[in-house]
C-alpha positions in Angstrom: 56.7 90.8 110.4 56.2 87.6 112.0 56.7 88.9 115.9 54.4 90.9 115.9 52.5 92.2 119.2 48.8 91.7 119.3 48.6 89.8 115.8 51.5 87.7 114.8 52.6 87.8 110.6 50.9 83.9 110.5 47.6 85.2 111.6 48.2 88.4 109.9 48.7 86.5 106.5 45.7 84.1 107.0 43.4 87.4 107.4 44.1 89.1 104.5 44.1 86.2 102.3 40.8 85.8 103.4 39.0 89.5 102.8 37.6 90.1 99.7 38.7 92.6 97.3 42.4 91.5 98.6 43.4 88.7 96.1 45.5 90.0 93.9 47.2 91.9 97.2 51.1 90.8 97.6 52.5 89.5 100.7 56.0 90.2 101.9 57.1 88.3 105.3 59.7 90.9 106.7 61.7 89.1 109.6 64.6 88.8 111.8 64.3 85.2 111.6 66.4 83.2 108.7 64.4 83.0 105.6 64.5 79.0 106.7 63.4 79.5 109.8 60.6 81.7 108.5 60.1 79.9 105.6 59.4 76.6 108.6 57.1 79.1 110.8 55.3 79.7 107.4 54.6 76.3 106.5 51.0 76.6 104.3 50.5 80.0 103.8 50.3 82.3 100.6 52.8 85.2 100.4 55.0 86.1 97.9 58.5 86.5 99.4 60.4 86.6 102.5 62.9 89.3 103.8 65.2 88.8 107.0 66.3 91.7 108.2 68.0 94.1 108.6 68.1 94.6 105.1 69.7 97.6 103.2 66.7 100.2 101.8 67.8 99.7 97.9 67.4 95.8 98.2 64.3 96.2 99.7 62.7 98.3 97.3 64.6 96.8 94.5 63.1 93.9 96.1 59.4 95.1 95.9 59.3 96.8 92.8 60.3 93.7 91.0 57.7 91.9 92.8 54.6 94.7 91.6 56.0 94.7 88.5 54.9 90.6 87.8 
């Protein structure tokens, strides 16, 4: 999520992409915020997709299986 107490989704994002052994990992920005806003807030990262919430449970493991299966 990118409201996140401690460590925001940005810096969350930035770590991970970082750590070795995690490149082929898959990033999913879940957020209350519009997939524009977020998509604004996100501006240079590397993830794979953005959800806003609240999302219904099918879509949004519809959602990731379609993404683990590329």
């Amino acid at each position: 999520d990118l409201r996140m107490p401690e460590m925001n989704g940005r810096e969350l994002c930035q770590m991970l992409r970082t750590q070795e052994g995690l490149e082929g990992l898959k990033i999913v920005i879940l957020t209350a915020y519009s997939e524009e806003e977020a998509k604004e807030e996100l501006v240079g990262l590397d993830y794979d997709s953005i959800l806003s919430k609240p999302i219904p449970i099918r879509v949004f493991v519809d959602h990731l299986s379609s993404l683990l299966a590329k």
